[in-house]
The first five atom37 places (N, CA, C, CB, O) and aatype in JSON, in Angstrom:
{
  "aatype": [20, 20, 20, 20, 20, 20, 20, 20, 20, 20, 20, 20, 20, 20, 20, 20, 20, 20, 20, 20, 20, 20, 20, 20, 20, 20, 20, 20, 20, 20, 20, 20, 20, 20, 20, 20, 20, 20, 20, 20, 20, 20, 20, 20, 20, 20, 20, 20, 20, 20, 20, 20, 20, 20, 20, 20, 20, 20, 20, 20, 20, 20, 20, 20, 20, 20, 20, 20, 20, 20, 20, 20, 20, 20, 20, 20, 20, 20, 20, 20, 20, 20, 20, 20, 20, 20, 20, 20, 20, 20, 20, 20, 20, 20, 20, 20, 20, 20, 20, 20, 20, 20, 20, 20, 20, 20, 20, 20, 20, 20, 20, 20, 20, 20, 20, 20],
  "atom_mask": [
    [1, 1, 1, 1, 1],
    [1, 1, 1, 1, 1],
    [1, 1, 1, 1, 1],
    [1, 1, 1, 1, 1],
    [1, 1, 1, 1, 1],
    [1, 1, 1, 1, 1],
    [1, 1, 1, 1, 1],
    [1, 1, 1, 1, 1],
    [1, 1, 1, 1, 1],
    [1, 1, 1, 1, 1],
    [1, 1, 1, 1, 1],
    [1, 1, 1, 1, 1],
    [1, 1, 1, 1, 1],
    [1, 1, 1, 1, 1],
    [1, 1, 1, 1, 1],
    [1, 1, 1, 1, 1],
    [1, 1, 1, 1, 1],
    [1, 1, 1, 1, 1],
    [1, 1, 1, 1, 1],
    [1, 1, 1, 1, 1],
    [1, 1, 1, 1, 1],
    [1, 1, 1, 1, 1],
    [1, 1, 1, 1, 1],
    [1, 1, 1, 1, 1],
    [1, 1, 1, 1, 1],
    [1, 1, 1, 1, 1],
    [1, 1, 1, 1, 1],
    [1, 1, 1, 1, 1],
    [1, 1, 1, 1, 1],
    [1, 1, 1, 1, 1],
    [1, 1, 1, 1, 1],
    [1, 1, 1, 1, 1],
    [1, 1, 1, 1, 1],
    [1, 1, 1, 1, 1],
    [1, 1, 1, 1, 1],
    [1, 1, 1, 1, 1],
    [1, 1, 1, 1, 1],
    [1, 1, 1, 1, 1],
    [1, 1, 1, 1, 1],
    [1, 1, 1, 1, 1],
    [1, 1, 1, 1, 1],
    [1, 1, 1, 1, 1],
    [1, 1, 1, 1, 1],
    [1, 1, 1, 1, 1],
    [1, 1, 1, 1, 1],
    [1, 1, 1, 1, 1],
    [1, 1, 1, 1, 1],
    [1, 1, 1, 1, 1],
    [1, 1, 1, 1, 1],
    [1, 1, 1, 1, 1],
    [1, 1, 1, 1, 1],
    [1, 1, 1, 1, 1],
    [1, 1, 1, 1, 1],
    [1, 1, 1, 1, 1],
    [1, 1, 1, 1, 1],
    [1, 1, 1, 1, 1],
    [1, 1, 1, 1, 1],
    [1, 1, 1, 1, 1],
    [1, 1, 1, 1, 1],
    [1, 1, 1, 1, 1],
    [1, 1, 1, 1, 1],
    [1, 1, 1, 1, 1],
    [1, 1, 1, 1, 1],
    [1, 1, 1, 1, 1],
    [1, 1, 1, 1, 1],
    [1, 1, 1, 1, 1],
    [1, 1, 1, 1, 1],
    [1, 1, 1, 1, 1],
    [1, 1, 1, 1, 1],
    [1, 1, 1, 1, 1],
    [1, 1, 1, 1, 1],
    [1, 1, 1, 1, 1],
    [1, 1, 1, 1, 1],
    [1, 1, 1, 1, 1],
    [1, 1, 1, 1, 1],
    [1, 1, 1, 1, 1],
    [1, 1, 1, 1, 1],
    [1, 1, 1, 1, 1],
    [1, 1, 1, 1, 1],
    [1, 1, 1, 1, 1],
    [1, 1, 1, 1, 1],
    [1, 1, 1, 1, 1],
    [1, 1, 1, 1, 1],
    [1, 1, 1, 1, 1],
    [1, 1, 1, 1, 1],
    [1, 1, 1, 1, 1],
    [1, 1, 1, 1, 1],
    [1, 1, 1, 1, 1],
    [1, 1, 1, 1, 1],
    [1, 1, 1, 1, 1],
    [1, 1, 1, 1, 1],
    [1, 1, 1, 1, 1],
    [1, 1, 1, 1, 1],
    [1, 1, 1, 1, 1],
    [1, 1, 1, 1, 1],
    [1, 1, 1, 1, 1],
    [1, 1, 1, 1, 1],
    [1, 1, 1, 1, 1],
    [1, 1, 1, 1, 1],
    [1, 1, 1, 1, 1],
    [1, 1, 1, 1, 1],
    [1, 1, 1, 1, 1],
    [1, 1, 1, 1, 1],
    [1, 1, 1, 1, 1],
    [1, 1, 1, 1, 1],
    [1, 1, 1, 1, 1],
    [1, 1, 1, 1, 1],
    [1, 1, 1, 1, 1],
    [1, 1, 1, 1, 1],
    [1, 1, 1, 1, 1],
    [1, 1, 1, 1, 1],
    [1, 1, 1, 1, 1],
    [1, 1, 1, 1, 1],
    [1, 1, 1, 1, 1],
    [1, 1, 1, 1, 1],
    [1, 1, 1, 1, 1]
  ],
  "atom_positions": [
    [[2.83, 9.13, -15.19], [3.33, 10.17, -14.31], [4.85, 10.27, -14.39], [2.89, 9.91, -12.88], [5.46, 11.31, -14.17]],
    [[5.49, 8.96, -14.75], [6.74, 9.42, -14.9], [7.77, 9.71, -15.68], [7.08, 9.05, -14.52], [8.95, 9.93, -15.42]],
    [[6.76, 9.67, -17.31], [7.29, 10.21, -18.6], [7.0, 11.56, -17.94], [6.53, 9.78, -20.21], [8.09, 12.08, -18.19]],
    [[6.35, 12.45, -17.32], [5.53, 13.74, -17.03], [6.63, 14.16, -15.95], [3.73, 13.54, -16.41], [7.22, 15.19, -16.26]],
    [[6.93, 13.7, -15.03], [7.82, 13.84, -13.57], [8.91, 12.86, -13.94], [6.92, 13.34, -11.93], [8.74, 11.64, -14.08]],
    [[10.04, 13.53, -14.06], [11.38, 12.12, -14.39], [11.52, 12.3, -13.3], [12.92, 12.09, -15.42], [11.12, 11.32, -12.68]],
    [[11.94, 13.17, -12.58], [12.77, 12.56, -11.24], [12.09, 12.18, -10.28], [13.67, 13.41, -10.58], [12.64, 12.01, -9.19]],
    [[10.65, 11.95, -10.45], [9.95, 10.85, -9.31], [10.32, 9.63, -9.97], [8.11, 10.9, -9.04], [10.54, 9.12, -11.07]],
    [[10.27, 9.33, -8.19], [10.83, 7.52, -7.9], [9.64, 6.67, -7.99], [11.53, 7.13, -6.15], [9.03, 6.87, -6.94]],
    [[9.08, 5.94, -8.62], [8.17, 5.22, -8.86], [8.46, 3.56, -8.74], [7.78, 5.68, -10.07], [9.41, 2.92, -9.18]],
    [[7.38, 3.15, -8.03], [7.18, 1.79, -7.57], [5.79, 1.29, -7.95], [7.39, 1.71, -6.06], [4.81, 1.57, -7.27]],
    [[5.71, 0.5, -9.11], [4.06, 0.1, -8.86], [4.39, -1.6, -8.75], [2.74, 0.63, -10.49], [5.33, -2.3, -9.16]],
    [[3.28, -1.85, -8.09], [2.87, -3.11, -7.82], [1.72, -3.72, -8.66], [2.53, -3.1, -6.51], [0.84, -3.03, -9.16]],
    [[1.77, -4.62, -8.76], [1.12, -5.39, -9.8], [1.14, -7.02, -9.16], [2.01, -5.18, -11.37], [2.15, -7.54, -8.7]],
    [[-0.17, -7.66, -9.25], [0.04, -9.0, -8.77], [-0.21, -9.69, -9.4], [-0.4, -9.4, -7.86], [-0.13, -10.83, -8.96]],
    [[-0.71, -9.54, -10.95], [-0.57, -10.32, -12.05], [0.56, -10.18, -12.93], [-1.6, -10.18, -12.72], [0.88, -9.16, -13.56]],
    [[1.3, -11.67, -12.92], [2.67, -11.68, -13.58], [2.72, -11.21, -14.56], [3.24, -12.69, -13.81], [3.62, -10.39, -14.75]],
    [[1.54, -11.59, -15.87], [1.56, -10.91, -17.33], [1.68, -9.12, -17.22], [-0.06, -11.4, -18.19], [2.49, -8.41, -17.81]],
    [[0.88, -8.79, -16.51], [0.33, -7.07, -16.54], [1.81, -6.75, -15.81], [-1.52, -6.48, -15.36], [2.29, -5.73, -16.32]],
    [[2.47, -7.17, -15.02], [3.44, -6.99, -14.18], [5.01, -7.25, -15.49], [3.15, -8.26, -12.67], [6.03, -6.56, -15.42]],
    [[4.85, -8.2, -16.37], [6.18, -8.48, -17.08], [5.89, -7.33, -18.14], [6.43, -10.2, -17.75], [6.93, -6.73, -18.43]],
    [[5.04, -6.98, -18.62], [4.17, -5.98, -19.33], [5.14, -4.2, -18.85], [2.13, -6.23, -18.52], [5.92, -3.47, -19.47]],
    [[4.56, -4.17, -17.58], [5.32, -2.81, -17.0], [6.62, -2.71, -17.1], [5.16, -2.57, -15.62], [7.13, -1.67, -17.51]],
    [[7.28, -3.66, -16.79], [8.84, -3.83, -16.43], [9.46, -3.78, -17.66], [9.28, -5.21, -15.66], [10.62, -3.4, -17.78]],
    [[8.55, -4.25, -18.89], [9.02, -4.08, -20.1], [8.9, -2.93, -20.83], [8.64, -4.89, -20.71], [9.52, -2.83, -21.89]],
    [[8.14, -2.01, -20.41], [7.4, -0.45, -20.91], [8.9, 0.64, -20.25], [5.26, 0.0, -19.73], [9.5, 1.58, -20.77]],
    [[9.07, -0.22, -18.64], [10.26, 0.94, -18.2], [11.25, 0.89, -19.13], [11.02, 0.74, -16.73], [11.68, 1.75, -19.89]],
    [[11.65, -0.58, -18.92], [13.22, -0.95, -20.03], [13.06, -0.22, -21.74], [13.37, -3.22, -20.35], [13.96, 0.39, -22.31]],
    [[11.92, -0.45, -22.22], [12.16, -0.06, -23.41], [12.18, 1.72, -23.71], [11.11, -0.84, -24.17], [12.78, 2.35, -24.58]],
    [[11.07, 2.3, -22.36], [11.38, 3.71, -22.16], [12.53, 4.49, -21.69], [10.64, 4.04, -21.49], [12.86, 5.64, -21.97]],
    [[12.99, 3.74, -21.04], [14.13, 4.23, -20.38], [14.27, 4.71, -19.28], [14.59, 4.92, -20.88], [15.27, 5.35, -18.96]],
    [[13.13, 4.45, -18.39], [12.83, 5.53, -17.68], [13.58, 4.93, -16.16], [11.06, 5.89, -17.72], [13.11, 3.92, -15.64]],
    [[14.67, 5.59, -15.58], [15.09, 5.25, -14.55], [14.45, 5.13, -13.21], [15.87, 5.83, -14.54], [13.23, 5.26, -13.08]],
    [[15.14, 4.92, -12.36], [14.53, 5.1, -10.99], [12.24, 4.41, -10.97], [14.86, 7.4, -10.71], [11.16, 4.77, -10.48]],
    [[12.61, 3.7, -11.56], [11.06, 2.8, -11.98], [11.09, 1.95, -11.7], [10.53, 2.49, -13.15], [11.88, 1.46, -12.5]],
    [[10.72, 0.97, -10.87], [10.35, -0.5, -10.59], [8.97, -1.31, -10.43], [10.9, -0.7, -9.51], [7.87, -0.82, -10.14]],
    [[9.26, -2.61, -10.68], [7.78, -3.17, -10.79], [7.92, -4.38, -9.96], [7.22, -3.53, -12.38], [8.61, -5.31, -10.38]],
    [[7.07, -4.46, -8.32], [6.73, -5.2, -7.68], [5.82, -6.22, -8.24], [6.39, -4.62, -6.83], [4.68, -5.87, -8.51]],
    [[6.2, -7.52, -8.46], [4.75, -8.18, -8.71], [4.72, -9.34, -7.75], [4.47, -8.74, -10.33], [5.33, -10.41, -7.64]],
    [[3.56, -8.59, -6.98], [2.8, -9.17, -6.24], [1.38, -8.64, -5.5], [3.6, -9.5, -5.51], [0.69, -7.9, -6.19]],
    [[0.91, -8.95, -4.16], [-0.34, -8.29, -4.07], [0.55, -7.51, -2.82], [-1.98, -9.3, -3.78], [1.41, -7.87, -2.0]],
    [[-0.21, -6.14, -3.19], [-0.05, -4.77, -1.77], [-0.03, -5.71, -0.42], [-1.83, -3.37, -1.58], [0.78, -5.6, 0.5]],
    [[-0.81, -6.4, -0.5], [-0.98, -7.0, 1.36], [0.17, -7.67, 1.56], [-2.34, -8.24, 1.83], [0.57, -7.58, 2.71]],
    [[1.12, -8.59, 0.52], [2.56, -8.8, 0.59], [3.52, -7.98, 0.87], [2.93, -9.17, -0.34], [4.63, -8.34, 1.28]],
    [[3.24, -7.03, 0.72], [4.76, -5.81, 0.91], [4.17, -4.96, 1.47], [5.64, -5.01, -0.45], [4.47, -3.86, 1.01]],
    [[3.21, -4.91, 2.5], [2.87, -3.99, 2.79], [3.36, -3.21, 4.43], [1.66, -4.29, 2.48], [3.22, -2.05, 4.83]],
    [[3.87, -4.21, 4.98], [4.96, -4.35, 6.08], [6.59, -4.04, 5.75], [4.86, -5.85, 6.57], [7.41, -3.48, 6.48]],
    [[6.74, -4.48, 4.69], [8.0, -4.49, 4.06], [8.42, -2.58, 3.49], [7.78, -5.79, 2.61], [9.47, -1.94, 3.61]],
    [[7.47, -2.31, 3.07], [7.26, -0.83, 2.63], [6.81, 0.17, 3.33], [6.52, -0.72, 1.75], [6.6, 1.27, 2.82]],
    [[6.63, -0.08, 4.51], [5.87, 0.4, 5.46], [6.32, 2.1, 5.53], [6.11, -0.52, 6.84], [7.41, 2.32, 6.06]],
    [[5.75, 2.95, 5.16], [5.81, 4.76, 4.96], [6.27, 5.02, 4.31], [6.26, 5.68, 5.68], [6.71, 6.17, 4.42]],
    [[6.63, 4.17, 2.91], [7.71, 4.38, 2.49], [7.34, 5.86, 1.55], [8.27, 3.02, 1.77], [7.98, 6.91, 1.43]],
    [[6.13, 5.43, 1.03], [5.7, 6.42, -0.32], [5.42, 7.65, 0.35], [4.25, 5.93, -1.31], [5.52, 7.71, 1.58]],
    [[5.0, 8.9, -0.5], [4.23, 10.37, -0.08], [3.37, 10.21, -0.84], [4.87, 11.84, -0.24], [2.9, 11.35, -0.89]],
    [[2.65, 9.46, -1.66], [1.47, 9.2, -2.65], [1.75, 7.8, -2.74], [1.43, 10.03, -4.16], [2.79, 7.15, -2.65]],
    [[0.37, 7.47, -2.97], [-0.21, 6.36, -3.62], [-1.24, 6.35, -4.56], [-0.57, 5.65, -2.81], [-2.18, 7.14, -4.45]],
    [[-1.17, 5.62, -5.38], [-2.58, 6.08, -6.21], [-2.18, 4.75, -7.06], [-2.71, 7.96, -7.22], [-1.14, 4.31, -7.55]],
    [[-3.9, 4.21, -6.94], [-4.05, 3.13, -7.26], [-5.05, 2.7, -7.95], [-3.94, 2.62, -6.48], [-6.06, 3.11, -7.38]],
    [[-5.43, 1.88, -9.18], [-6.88, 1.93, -9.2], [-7.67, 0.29, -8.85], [-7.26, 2.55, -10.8], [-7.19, -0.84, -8.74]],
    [[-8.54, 0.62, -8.78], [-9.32, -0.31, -7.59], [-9.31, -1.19, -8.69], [-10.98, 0.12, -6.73], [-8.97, -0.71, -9.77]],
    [[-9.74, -2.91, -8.6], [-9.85, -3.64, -9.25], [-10.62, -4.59, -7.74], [-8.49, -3.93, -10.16], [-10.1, -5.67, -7.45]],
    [[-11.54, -4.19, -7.09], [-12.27, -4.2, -6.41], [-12.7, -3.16, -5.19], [-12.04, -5.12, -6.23], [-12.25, -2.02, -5.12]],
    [[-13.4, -3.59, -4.5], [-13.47, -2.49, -3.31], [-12.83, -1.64, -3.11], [-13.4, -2.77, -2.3], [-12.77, -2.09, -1.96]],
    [[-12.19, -0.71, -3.06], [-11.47, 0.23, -2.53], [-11.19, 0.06, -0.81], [-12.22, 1.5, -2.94], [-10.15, 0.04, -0.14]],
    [[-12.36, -0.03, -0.52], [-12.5, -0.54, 1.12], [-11.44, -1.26, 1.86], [-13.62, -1.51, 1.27], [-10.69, -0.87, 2.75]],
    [[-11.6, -2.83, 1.06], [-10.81, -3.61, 1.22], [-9.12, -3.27, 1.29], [-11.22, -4.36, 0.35], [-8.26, -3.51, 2.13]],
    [[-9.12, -2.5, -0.18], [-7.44, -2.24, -0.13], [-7.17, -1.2, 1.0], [-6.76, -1.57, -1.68], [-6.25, -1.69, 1.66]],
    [[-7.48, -0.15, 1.47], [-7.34, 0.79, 1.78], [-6.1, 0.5, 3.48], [-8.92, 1.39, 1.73], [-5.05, 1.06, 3.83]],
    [[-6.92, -0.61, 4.11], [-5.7, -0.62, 5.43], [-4.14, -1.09, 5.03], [-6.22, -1.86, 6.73], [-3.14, -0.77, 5.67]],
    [[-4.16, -1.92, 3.8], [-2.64, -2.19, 3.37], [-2.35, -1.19, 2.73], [-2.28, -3.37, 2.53], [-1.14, -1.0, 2.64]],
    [[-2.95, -0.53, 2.29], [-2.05, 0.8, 1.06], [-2.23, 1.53, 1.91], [-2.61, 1.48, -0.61], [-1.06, 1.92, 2.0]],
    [[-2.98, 2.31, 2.99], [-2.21, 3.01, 4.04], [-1.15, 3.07, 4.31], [-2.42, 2.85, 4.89], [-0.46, 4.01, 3.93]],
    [[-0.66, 1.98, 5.13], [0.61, 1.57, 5.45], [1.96, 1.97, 5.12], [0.59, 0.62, 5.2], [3.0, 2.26, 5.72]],
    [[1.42, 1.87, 3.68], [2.7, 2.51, 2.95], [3.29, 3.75, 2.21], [2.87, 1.91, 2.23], [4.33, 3.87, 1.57]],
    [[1.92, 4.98, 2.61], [2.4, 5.8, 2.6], [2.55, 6.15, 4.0], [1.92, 6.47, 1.82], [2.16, 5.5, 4.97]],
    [[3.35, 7.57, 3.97], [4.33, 8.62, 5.34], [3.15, 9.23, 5.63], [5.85, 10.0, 4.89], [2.02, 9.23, 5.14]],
    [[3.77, 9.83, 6.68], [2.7, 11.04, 7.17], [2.63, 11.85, 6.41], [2.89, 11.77, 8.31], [3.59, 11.96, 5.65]],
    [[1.4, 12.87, 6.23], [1.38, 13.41, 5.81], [1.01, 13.8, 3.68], [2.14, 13.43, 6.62], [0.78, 14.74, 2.92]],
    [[1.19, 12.24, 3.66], [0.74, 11.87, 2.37], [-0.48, 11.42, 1.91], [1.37, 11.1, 2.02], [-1.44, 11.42, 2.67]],
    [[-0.59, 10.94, 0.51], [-2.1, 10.64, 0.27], [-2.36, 9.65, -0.85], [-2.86, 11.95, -0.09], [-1.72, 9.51, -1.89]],
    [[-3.54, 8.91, -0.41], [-4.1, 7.95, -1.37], [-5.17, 8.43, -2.11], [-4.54, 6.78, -0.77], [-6.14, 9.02, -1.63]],
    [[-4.92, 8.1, -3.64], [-5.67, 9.07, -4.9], [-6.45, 7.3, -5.4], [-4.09, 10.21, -6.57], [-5.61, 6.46, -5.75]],
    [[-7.82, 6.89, -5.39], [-7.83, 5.96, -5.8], [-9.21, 6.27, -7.01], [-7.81, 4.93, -4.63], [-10.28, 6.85, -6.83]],
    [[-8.58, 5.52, -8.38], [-9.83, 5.61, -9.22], [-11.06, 5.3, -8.49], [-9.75, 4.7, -10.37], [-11.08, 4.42, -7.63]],
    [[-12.29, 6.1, -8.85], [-13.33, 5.79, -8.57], [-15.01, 5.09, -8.97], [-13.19, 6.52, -8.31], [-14.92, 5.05, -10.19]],
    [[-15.6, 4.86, -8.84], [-16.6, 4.04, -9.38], [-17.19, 5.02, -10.06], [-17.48, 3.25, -8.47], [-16.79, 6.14, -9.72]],
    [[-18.16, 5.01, -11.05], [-19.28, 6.26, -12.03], [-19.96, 6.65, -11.43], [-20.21, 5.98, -13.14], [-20.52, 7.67, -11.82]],
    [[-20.35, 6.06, -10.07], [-21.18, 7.57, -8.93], [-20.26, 7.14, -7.49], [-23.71, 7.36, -8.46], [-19.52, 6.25, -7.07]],
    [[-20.93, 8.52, -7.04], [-20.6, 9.03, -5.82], [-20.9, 7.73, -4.43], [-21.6, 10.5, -5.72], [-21.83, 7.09, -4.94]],
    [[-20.76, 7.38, -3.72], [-21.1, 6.51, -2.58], [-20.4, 7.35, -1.42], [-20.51, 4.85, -2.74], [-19.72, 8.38, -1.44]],
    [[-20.79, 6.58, -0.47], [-19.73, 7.8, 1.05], [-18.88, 7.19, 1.26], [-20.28, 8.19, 2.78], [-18.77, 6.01, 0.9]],
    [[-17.89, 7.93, 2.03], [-16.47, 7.63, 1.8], [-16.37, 7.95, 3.21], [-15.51, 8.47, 0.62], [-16.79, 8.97, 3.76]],
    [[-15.61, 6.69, 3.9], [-15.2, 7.02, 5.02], [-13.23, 7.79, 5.4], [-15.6, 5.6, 5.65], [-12.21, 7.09, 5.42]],
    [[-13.29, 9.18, 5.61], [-12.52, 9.69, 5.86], [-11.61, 10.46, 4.6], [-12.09, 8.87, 6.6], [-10.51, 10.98, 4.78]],
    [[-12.36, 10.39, 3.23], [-12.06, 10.55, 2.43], [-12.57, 11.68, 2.2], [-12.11, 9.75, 1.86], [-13.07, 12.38, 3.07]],
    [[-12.47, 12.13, 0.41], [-13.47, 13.44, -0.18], [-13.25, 12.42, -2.11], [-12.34, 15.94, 0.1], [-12.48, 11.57, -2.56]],
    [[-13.93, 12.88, -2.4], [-14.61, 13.19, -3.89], [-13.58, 14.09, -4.58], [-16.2, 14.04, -3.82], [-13.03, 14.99, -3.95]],
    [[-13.34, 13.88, -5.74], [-12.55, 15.04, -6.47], [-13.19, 14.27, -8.11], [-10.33, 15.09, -6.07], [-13.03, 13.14, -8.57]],
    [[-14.03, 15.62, -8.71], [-14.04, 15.25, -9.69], [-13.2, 15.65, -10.54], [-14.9, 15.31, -9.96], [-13.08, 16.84, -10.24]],
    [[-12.28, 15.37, -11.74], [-11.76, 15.72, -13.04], [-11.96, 15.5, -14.62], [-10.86, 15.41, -12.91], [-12.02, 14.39, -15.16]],
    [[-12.04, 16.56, -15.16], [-12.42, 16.32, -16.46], [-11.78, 15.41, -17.04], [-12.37, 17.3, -17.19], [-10.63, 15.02, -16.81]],
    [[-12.88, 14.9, -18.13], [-12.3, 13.99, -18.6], [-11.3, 14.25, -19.94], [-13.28, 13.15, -18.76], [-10.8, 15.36, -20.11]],
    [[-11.04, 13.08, -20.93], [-10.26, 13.4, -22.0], [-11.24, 14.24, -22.99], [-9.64, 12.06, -22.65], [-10.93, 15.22, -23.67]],
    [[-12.69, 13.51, -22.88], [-13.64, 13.88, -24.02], [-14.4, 15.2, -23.51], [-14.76, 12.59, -24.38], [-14.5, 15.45, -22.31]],
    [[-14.97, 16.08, -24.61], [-15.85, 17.29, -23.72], [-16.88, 16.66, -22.85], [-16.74, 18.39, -24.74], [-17.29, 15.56, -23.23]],
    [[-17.44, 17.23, -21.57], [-18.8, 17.2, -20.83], [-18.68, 15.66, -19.92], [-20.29, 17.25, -22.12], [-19.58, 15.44, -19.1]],
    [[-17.52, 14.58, -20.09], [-16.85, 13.74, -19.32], [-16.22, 13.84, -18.32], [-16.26, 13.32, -19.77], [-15.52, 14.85, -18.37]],
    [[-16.1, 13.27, -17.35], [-15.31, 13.74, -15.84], [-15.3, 12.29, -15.61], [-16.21, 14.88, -14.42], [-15.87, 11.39, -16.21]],
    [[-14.29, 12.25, -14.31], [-13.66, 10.56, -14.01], [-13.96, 11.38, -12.59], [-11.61, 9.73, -14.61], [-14.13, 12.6, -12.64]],
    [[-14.01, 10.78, -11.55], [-14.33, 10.58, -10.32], [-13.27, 9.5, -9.33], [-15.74, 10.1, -10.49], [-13.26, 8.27, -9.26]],
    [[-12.49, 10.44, -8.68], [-11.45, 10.19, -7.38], [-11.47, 10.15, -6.31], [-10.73, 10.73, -7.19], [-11.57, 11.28, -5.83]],
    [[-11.4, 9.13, -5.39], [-11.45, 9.08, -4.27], [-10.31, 9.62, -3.12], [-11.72, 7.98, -4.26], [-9.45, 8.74, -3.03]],
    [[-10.13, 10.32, -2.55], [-8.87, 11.46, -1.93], [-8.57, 11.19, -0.56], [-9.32, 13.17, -1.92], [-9.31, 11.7, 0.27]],
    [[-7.69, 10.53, -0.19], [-7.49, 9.85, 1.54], [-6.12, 10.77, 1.45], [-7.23, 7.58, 1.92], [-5.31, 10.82, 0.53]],
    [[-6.15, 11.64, 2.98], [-4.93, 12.33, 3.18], [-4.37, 11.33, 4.8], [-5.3, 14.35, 3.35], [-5.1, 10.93, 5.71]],
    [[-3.43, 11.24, 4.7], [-2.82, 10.88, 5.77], [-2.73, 11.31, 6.88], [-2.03, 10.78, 5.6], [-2.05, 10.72, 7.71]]
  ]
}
């Protein structure tokens, strides 16, 4: 998103050091300013960051459920959490569904849509 959008301010978090020294090394060698890489887990900074974002978007590497009261947090009013989604549909509390095509023909990826 932020080779695509330069002048968004981007913050991702990462709580694995490798995947995390990995990013920090993708900004530096891109160039891409105003980019930083938290490494640690969301529930650590999640007080610390508190409204800070107008989006979040994250992809699950478990429950979605689970993450959802710390990554709240840190977006503002009025903003929203975009989280990858599982290959079917389940119910979503307070959420919606957004499907998008995929890269390949007759493929679609499946998003989970929390507005603030």
């Amino acid at each position: 998103m932020k080779i695509v959008l330069p002048s968004l301010d981007v913050t991702l978090i990462e709580s694995r050091l490798r995947r995390a020294s990995f990013l920090a090394a993708a900004i530096r060698e891109l160039g891409l300013s105003r980019a930083r890489v938290v490494s640690t887990r969301v529930e650590g900074v999640a007080e610390e960051l508190l409204g800070t974002f107008g989006a979040v978007v994250m992809r699950c590497a478990g429950g979605m459920e689970d993450l959802l009261p710390s990554v709240s947090k840190l977006v503002s009013p009025g903003g929203v959490i975009v989280c990858s989604g599982p290959p079917s549909r389940k119910t979503l509390q307070g959420g919606e569904w957004v499907e998008v095509q995929g890269y390949k023909a007759g493929r679609t990826r499946l998003f989970a849509v929390f507005r603030v």
